[in-house]
KOLKEKE-168590 format. One record per residue (C-alpha): residue in three letters; x negated, y, z negated. Coordinates in nm, 3 decimals, padded with zeros to 5 digits. Each point is the difference from the previous one (the first is absolute). Layout:
<rs>
{code: Ala, x: X, y: Y, z: Z} .
...
</rs>
This chain:
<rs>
{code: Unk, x: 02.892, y: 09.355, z: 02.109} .
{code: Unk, x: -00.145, y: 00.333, z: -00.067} .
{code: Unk, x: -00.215, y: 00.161, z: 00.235} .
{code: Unk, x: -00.231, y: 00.325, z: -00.039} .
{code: Unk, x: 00.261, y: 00.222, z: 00.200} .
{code: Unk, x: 00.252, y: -00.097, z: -00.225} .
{code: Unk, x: -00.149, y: 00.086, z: -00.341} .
{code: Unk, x: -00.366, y: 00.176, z: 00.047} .
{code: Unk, x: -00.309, y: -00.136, z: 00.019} .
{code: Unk, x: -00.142, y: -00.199, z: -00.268} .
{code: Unk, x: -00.405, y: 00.014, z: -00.110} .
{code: Unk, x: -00.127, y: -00.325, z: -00.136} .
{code: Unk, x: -00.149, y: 00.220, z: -00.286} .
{code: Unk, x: 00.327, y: 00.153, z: -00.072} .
{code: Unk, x: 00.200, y: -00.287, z: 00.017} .
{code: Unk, x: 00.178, y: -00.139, z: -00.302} .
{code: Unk, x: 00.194, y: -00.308, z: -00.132} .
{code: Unk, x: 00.352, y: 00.267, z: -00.028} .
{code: Unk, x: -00.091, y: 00.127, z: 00.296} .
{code: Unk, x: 00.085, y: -00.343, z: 00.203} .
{code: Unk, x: 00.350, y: -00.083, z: -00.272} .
{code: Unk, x: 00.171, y: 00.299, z: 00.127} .
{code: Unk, x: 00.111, y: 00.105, z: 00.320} .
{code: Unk, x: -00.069, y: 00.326, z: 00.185} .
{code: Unk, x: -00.235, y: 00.133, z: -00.192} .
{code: Unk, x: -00.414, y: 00.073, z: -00.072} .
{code: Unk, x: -00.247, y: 00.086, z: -00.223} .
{code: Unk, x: -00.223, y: 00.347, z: 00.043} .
{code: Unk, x: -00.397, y: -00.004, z: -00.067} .
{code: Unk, x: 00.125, y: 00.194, z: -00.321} .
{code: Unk, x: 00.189, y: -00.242, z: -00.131} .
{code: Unk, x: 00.388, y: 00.214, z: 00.097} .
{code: Unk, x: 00.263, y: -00.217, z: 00.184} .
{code: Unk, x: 00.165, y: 00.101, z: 00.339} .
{code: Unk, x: 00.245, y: -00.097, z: 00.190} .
{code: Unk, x: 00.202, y: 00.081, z: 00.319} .
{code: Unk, x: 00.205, y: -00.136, z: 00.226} .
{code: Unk, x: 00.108, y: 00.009, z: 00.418} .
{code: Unk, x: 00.347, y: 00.154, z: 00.081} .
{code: Unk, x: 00.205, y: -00.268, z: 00.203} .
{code: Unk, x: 00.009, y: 00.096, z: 00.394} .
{code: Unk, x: -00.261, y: 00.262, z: -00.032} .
{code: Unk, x: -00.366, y: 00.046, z: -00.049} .
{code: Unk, x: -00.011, y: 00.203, z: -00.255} .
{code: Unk, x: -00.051, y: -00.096, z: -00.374} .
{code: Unk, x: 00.109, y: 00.117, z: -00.342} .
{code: Unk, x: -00.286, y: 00.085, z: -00.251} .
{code: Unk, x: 00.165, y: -00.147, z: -00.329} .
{code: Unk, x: -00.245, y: 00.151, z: -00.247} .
{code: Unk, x: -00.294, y: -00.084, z: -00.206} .
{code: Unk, x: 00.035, y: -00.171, z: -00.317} .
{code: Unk, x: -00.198, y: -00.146, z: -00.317} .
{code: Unk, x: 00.149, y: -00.305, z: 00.006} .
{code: Unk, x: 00.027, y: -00.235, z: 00.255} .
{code: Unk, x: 00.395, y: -00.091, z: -00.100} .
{code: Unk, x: 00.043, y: 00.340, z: 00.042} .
{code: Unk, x: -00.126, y: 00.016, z: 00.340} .
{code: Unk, x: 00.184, y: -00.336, z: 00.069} .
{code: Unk, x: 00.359, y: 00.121, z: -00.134} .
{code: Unk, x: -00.072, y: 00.290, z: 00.256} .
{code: Unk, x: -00.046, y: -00.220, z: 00.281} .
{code: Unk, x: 00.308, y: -00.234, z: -00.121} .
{code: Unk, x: 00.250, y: 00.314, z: -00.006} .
{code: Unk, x: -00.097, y: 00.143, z: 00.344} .
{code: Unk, x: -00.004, y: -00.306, z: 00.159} .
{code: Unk, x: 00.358, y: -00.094, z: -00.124} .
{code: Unk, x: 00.086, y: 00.385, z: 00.097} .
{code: Unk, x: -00.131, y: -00.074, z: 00.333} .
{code: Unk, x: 00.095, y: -00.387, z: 00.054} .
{code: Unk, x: 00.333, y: -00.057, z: -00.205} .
{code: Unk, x: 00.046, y: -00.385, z: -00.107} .
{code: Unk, x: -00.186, y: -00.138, z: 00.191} .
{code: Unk, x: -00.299, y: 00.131, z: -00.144} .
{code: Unk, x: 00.076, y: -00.160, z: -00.362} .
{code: Unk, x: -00.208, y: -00.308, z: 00.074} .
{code: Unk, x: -00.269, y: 00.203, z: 00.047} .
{code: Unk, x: 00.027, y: 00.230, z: -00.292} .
{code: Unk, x: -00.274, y: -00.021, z: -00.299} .
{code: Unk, x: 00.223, y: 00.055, z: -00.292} .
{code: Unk, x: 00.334, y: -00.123, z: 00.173} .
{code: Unk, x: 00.185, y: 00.008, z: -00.349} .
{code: Unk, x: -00.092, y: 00.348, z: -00.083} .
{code: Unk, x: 00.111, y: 00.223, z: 00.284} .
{code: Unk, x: 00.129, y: 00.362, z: -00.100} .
{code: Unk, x: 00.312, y: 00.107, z: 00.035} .
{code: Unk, x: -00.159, y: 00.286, z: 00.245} .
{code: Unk, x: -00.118, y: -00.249, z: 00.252} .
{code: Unk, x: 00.315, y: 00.024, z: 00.259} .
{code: Unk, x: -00.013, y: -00.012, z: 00.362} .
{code: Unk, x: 00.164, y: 00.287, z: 00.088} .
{code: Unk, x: -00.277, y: 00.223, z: -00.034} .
{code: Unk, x: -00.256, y: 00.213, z: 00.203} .
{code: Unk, x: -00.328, y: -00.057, z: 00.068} .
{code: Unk, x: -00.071, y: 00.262, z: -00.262} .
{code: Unk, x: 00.233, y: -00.117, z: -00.249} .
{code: Unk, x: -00.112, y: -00.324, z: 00.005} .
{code: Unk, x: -00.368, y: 00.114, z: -00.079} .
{code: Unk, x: 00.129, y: 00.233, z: -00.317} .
{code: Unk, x: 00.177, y: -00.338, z: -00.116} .
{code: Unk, x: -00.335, y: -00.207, z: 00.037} .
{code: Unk, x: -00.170, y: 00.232, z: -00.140} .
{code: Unk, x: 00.227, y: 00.066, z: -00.310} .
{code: Unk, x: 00.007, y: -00.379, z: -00.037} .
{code: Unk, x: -00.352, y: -00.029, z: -00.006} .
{code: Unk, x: -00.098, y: 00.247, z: -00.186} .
{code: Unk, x: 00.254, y: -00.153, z: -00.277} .
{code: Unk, x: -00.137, y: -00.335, z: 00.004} .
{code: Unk, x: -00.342, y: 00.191, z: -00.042} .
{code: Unk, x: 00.128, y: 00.164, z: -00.314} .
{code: Unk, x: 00.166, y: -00.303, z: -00.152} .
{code: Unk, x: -00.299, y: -00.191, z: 00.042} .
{code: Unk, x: -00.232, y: 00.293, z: -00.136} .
{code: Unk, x: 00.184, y: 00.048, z: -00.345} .
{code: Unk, x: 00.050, y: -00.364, z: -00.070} .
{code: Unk, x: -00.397, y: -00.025, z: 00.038} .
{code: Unk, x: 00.007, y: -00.277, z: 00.276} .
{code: Unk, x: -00.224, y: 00.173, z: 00.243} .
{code: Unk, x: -00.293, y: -00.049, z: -00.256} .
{code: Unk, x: 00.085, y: -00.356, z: -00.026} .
{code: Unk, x: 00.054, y: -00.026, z: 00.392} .
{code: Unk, x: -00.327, y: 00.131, z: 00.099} .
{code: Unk, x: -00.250, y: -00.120, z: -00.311} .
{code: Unk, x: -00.110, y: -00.226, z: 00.265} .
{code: Unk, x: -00.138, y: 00.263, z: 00.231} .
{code: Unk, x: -00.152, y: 00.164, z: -00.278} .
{code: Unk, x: -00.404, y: -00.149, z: 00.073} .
</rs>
């Protein structure tokens, strides 16, 4: 179950249908994706970037949270079948943010020159 504290606050008006399929992540009033994540034992949290796509945001969220949780995070994983090679669990707190954020911001560029973004969001288009 995923609570505000856990992934941000959601507005009803921002709110989208890829906002709910993946996991740690949320929409801005602008239309960019963020996510972030909790470190394990502390209270602190790692800002994972801000994205155009929502996979992008989500394949953020999947590598620090398999940086930070090991195996037993795959289950919980968005893209499960697609994890970089730079998502090890070995890293620092800071490490583990500059491989989110490389990861994401990949995904984001995939997605951006093969054109799916347009097709992706035509339906927030009014």
């Amino acid at each position: 179950m995923r609570t505000s504290s856990d992934e941000g606050t959601s507005r009803s008006t921002s709110g989208t249908s890829q906002e709910k399929m993946y996991k740690g992540i949320r929409c801005r009033r602008w239309g960019k994706w963020v996510s972030e994540i909790r470190v394990p034992g502390s209270r602190d949290r790692l800002w994972l970037g801000t994205y155009s796509t929502p996979q992008g945001a989500a394949m953020a969220h999947d590598v620090a949270l398999y940086c930070l949780r090991g195996d037993t995070s795959l289950h919980k994983l968005n893209f499960p079948s697609i994890l970089p090679p730079t998502a090890r669990t070995d890293l620092s707190p800071r490490s583990v943010q500059k491989a989110a954020s490389d990861a994401g911001m990949a995904m984001d560029a995939r997605l951006i020159s093969s054109g799916e973004t347009s097709r992706n969001n035509d339906h927030l288009r009014g």
